[in-house]
C-alpha positions in Angstrom: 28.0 34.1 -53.0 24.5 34.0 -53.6 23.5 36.4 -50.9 26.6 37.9 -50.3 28.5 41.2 -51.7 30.6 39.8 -54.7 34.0 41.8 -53.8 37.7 42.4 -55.9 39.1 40.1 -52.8 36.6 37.3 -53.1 37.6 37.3 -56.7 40.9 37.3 -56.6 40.6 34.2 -54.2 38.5 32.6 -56.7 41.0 32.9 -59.5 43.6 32.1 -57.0 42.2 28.6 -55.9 40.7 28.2 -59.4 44.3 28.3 -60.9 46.0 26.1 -58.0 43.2 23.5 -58.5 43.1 23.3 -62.0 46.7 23.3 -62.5 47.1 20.6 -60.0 44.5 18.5 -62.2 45.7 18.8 -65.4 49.5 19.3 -64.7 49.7 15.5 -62.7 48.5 13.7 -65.6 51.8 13.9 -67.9 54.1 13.8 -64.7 52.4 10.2 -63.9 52.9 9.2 -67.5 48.7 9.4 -68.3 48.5 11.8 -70.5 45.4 10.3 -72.4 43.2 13.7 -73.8 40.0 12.0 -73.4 40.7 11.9 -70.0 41.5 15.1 -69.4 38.5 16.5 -71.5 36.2 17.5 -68.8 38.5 19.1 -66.9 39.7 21.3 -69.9 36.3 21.9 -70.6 36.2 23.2 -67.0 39.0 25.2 -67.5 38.0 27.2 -70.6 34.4 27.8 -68.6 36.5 28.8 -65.5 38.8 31.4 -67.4 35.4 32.6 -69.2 33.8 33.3 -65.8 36.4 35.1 -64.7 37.0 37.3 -67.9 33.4 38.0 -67.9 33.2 39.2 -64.2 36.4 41.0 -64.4 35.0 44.5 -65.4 32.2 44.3 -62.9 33.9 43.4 -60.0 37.1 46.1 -60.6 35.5 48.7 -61.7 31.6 48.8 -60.8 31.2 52.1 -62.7 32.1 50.9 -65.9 35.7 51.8 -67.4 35.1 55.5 -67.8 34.1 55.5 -64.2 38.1 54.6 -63.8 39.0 58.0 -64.6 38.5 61.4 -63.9 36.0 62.8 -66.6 38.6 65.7 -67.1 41.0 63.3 -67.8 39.5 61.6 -70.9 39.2 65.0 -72.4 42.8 66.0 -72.1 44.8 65.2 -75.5 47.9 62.6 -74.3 50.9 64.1 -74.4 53.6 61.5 -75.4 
């Protein structure tokens, strides 16, 4: 990923894999009967830095031009209409 284009499908696959693995990790541990916290720390810890990298990336990678760049500039100056 270093080198390469960072794309909305390689992200997707990230969060994909990233979900499946972690879920997998965590959700075992009470269906074995070891649900011990301390344990299980690190990989919370992962987790939370996971969910944050993906948050933070989010905006970037869906919309390169920033959130205004989503619409039409005629758009945002049209009152909405409910």
């Amino acid at each position: 990923m270093w080198c390469g284009t960072f794309s909305r499908s390689l992200w997707q696959v990230l969060a994909l894999a990233g979900g499946v693995g972690f879920a997998t990790a965590i959700g075992e541990h009470p269906l074995i009967g070891y649900p011990d916290f301390s344990h299980l720390a690190p990989a919370f810890v992962g987790l939370g830095l996971f969910v944050a990298g993906l948050w933070l990336s989010y905006t970037p990678i869906h919309y390169p031009k920033g959130l205004a760049g989503a619409y039409r500039s005629d758009e945002l100056s049209q009152p909405v209409v409910a």
